[in-house]
N, C-alpha and C positions, 0 to 999 in steps of 0.2 A: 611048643608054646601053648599055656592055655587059652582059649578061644573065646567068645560069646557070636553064639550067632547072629547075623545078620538080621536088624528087624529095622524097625521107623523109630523106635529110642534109641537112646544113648544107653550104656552101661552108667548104673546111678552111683559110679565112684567119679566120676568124670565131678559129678554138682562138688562132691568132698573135696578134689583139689583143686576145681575152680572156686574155692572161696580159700581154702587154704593157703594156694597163691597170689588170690588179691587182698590177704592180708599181708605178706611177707613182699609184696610190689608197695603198699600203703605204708609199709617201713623204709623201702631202698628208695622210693621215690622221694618219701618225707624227705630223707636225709640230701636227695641230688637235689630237688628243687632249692634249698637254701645254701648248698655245698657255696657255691660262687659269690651271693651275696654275702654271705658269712666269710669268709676268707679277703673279700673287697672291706666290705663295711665294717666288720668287730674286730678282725686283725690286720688293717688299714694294708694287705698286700696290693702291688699291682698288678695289675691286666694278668701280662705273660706270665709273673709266675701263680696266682691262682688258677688261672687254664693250664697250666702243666701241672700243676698238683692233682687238679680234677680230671685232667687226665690220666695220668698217674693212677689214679684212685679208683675210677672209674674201667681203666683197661684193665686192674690186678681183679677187680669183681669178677670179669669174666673171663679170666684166663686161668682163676682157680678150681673151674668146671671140669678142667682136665683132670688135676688131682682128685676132686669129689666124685667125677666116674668114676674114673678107674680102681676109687677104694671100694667103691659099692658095685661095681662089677666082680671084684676080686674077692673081700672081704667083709667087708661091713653090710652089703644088702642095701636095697632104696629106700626103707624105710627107717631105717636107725639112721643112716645117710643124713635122709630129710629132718628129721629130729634133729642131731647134732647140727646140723645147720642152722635151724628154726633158733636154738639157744645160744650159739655164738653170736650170731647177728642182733639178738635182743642185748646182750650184753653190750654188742659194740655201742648200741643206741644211748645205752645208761650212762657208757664211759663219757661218750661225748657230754655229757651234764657239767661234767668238771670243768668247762667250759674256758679252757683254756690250751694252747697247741697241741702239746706234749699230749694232756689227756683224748684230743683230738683225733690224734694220730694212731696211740694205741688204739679207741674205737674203729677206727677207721678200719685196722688190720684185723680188730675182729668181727667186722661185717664182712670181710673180704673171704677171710675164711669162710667162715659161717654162708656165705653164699654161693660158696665154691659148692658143698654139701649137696644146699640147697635147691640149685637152678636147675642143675643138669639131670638132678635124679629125678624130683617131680615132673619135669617134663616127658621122661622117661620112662616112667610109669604110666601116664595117661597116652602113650604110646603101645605098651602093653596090653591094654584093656579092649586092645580091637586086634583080630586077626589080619594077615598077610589078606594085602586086595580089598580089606574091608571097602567100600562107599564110603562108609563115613567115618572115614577117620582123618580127612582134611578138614569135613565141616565139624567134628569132636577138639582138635587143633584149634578152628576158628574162636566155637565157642569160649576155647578153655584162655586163647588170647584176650578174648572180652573181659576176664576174668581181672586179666593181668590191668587191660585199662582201667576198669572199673578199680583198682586197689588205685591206681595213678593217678585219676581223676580226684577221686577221695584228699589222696596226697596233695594233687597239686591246687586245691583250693581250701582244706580245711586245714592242713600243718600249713602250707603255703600264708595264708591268710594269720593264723597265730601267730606263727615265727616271725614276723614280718610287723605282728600290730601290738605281740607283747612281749618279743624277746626269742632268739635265735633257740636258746636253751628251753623253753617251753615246747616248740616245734619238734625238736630231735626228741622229747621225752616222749610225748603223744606218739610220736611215728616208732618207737619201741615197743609201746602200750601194742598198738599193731600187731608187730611180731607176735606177740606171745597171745593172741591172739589167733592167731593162724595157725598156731602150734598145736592150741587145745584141740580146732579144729579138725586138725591132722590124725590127731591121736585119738579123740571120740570116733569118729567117723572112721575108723581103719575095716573093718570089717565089709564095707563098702568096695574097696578095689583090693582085697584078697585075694581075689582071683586072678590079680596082675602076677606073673612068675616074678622071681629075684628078691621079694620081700625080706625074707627073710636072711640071717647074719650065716652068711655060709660056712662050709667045714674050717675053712684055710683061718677064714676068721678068729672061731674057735680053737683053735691051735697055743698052747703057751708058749710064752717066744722068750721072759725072764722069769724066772723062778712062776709063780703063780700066776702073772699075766699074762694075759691072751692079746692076741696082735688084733681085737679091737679092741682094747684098753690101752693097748701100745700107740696104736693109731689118735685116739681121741687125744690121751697128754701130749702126743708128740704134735697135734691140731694147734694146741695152746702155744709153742715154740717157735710156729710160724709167725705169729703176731708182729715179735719185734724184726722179723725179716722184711713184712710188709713196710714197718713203721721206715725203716732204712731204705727202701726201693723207691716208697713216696716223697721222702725228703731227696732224695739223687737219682730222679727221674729219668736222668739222662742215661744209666743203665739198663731200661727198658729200652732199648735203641736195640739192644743186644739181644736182650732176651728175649726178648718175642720172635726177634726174627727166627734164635735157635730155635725156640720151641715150634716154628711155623715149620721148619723146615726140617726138625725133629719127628714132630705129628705128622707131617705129609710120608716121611717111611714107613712110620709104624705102619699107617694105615695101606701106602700100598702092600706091601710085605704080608698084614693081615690078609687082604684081597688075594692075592695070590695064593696063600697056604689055605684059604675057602676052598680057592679054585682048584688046589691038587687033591683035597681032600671029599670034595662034590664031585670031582673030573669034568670039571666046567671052565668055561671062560668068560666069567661075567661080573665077578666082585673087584680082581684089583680094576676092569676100567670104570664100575661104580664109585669105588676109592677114589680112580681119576678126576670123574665126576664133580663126585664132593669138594675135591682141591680148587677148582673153576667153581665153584658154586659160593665157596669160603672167600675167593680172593675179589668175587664181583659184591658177594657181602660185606667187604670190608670199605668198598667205594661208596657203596649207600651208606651205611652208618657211621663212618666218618666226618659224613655233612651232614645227615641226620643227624648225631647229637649234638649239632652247636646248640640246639636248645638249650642245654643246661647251662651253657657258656656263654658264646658271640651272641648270642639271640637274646637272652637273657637280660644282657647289659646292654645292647642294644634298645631294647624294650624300656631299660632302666630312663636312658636318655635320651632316644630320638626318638619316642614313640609317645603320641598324644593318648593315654590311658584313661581320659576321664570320658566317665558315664552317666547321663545324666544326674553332674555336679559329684559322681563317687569317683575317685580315684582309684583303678586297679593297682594294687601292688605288683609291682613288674614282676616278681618269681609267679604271680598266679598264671600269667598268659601261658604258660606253659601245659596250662590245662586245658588247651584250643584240643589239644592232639591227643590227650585219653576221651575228649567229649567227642571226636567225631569217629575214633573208635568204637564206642560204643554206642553212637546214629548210625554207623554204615555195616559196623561188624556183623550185626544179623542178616542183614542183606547181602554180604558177601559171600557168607555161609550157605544161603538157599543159593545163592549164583552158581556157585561152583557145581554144587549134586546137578543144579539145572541141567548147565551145560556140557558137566560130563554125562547127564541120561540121552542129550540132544546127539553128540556127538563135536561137540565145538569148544569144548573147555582147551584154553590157550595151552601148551605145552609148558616143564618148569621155565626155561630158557627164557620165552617170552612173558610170561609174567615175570621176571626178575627186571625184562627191560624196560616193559612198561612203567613198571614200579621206578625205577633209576627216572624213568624219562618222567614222572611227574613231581617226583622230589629236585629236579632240577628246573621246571617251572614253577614252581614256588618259589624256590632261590631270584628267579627273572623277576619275579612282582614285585620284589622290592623297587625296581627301577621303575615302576608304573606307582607305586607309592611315594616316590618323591616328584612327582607330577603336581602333589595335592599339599606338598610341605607348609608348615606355618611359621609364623615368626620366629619359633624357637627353633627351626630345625627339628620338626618332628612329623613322622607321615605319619598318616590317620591309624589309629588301631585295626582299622578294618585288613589295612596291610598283614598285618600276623594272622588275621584271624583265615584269609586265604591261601596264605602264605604254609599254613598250618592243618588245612582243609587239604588240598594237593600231597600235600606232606604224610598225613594222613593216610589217603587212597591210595597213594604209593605203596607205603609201610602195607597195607593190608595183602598187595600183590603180591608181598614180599615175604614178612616175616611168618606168620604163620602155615605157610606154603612152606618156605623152609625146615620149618621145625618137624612137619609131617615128611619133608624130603628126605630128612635124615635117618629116619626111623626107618624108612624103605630101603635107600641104598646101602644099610650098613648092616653087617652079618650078624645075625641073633646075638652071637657069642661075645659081643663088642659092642653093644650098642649102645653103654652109658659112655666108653672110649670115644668115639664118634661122635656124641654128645658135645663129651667135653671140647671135642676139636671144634665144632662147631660154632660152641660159645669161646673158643679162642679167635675165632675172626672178630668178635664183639671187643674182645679185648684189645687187637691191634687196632680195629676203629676207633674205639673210643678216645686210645692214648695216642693215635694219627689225628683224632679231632681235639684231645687238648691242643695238638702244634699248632693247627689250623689258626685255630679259636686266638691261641699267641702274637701273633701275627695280625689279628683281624681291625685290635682297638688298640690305641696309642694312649688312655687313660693308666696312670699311676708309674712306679719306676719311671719318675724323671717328668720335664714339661707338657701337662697334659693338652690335646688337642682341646682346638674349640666347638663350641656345641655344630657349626656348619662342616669344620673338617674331619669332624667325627664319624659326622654322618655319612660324606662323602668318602670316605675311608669302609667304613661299611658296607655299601655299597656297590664300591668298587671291587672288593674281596666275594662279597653274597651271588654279585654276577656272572665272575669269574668262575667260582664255584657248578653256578648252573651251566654256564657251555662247557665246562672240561666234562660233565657228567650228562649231556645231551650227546657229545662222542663218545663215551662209554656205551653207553645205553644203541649207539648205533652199530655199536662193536658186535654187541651182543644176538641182535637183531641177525648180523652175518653170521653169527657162529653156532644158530640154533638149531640146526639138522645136525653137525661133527657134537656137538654136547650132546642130543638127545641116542646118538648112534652107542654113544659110551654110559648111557643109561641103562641098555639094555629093556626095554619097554614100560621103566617106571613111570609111571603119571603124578 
C-alpha cells in the first residue's frame, strides 16, 4: 500500500472527498428528507405503505455497496466507480421531475445504483490515504463524517424548506443540482488523493469481453439494466424479506472463506476471526440504525402531527426537524475527533465493542424522552419541539460513537485485497436497517389505509412504540457491555 507518513496534518485528499461527499449526501438526503412526505401528501399513500416503500428504497441504497465494491475492487477502480456513481444518482434526481410514480421509481433505481458506486468506494479511498496504525485515521474518518452531515444539514433545511414551501419537484431538482456538483469536485480535485492505491481501472477491467467492449463498458450498460430491477423490488418489498437475508448470510461466507485463505496464505491466524469480528459488529449495527432511521419516517410524521413546531410565530416544516441531527453532528463532530487522539495518547480510548454500546445506549434514551415529552402536552396533543430537539441531540452523540468508528473499523479488520468487498458488506447492514426500520416505522402510526387515529391516539400510539423501542435497545446495548473482552479477543489488537 502506498503510505504518507505520520505528521499533525491530514493528507489534503481527505478536504477533496470531504466536500465531494457532502455534495452527493446534499443529493441523497434532499431526496430522503421529502421521500415520506411526498409519497403521504402528493400521492395521498398510507402510513405502512409509504414506510415500506421508503424502506424498500432506502435498504436497496445500501445494499448496492456490495456490487459497487466489488466492481471497483475487481474492475472498474474507485475512481471511475465514484464517477459512475456521481452520474447515475444525478440522473435519478432529474427523473424524479416527472413528477409522477412511475417516473418516481425509475429515479429512484437510479440513485440506488448510482450509489451503490458511489458510497462504498469513496469511503474507501479516504481509508487508503492513511497507512496500517496510522493515529489519525479514526479522527480523518471523523472529519470526513462531518463532511457527510454538513451535505445533510444543507439538505435537510434548504431542499427541506423548498420542497415543502414551493413544491416537492423543486426540492428533488435542487438536490440533483448537488450531485453534479460533487462530481466536478471529484474530478478537479483528483490529483489530490493519487496517492490512494486502486485508482485506477484495472487489467481484468480492460479486458474485451464482446467484440470491442471491455468489461468496464460491459459493466457500466449492464448498471443501466439494474434500474428497472430496483423499480420491481421497490414496488414488491415484500421480497426483500428474502434477499437480504441471502445476501447477509451470502456476505458472511465470502468474507469468512476470504479470512481464512489470508490466514493460509500469511500462515497466520487472525483475519477469518476479524471477518468474525465484522459479522457481530454488522449485526449490532443493524439494531442501531434500524431505530435510527425512523427519522426519515415514524419521526417525520410524528413531528408532522404531534409535535408543536412553532417558533417565535414561524412554523417549522416537519421534514426540516430532521435537521436536529446533521446540526449537532457537526457542534460535536470536531470534538469528537480531538477526543479520540486524546484519549488514545492517554491510554483510555473505549475499546470498539464499548463505543458501539454506549452509542445503542444513548440512542435509546432519546427514544425514552418522548415519554418525558408528553408530560408537557397541549391541547392538540402535541409535546413541545424541544422533545426532538433532545431526542435528536442523544441521537446524535450515539451516532458519533458509532458510525464513524465503524467506517475506520472496517478498513482495519479487512485484508488489503478485499477492502471495497467489506465495504460493501458493511453498508449492507445499513441496508437490512434501513428496510427493518421501514417495518418498524409501519407499524408505528395508524394514519391513512383505512380510519385514521385521532390527534390523542396518535400520539399515544407513538409513544407507546418510541418507548418500546428504547428498552428493547437498553438490553441490547447490555448485551454488548457482556460480550466486550470474547469481541475484542477475535480482533486481534485492532483499536
Amino acid at each position: 500500500m502506498t503510505t504518507i507518513e505520520a505528521n499533525e496534518k491530514h493528507p489534503k485528499g481527505l478536504m477533496t472527498l470531504f466536500f465531494s461527499e457532502m455534495w452527493e449526501r446534499f443529493c441523497y438526503y434532499g431526496m430522503r428528507t421529502l421521500l415520506t412526505l411526498f409519497l403521504v401528501k402528493s400521492l395521498m399513500m398510507g402510513d405502512s405503505e409509504a414506510s415500506l416503500i421508503y424502506g424498500a428504497y432506502t435498504g436497496l441504497v445500501y445494499a448496492a455497496p456490495i456490487l459497487g465494491g466489488r466492481m471497483a475492487d475487481k474492475y472498474l477502480g474507485y475512481r471511475y466507480a465514484v464517477m459512475l456513481g456521481a452520474v447515475l444518482m444525478a440522473i435519478g434526481e432529474f427523473l424524479i421531475l416527472g413528477n409522477n410514480e412511475n417516473m418516481m421509481l425509475i429515479g429512484m433505481g437510479a440513485l440506488i445504483i448510482g450509489n451503490g458506486y458511489f458510497k462504498a468506494n469513496i469511503s474507501t479511498i479516504v481509508g487508503k490515504l492513511y497507512k496500517d496504525n496510522d493515529p489519525r485515521r479514526d479522527s480523518g474518518f471523523t472529519i470526513f463524517y462531518i463532511g457527510i452531515n454538513v451535505g445533510a444539514l444543507l439538505a435537510t433545511t434548504i431542499v427541506a424548506y423548498v420542497g415543502e414551501t414551493y413544491g416537492f419537484r423543486n426540492g428533488f431538482g435542487l438536490a440533483g443540482l448537488g450531485m453534479l456538483l460533487g462530481l466536478g469536485i471529484f474530478w478537479v480535485g483528483r490529483k489530490n488523493y493519487a496517492a490512494a492505491p486502486g485508482l485506477e481501472i484495472h487489467e481484468e477491467g480492460k479486458k474485451k469481453v464482446i467484440g470491442p467492449i471491455t468489461m468496464v463498458q460491459a459493466i457500466t450498460v449492464g448498471s443501466l439494466f439494474l434500474i428497472p430491477l430496483c423499480y420491481l423490488l421497490i414496488m414488491q418489498n415484500e421480497l426483500m424479506d428474502y434477499i437480504l437475508l441471502a445476501l447477509f448470510l451470502g456476505i458472511s461466507v465470502v468474507l469468512i472463506r476470504a479470512g481464512s485463505s489470508e490466514d493460509k496464505k500469511e500462515n497466520i491466524s487472525i483475519w477469518r476471526d476479524r471477518m468474525i469480528a465484522l459479522i457481530i459488529f454488522m449485526i449490532i449495527n443493524i439494531s442501531f440504525w434500524a431505530c435510527f432511521e425512523q427519522a426519515g419516517t415514524s419521526l417525520t410524521l410524528f413531528a408532522d402531527r404531534n409535535v408543536d413546531r412553532m417558533i417565535f410565530g414561524w412554523e417549522m416544516p416537519a421534514s426540516m426537524t430532521q435537521f436536529f441531527n446533521p446540526f449537532f453532528i457537526i457542534l460535536f463532530g470536531s470534538i469528537f475527533s480531538i477526543m479520540w487522539v486524546k484519549l488514545s495518547k492517554i491510554g483510555k480510548n473505549p475499546s470498539i465493542p464499548l463505543k458501539f454500546c454506549f452509542g445503542i445506549a444513548q440512542l435509546a434514551l432519546g427514544f425514552l424522552l418522548t415519554k418525558l415529552g408528553y408530560q408537557f402536552v397541549n391541547e392538540a396533543f402535541q409535546v413541545p419541539i424541544l422533545t426532538l430537539v433532545f431526542l435528536y441531540m442523544l441521537h446524535t452523540t450515539g451516532e458519533l460513537f458509532l458510525s464513524p468508528i465503524g467506517l475506520s473499523m472496517v478498513t482495519k479488520l479487512s485484508p488489503k485485497s478485499m477492502a471495497g468487498t467489506a465495504m460493501g458488506a458493511w453498508f449492507l447492514s445499513f441496508a437490512i436497517a434501513n428496510y427493518a426500520g421501514g417495518k418498524i416505522a409501519a407499524i408505528t402510526g395508524g394514519h391513512g389505509g383505512g380510519e385514521a387515529l385521532s390527534a390523542e391516539a396518535g400520539l399515544l400510539q407513538y409513544l407507546d412504540v418510541f418507548s418500546t423501542i428504547g428498552y428493547v435497545l437498553l438490553v441490547i446495548a447490555a448485551g454488548i457491555f457482556l460480550l466486550n473482552k470474547p469481541i475484542k479477543k477475535l480482533m486481534h489488537g485492532v483499536e
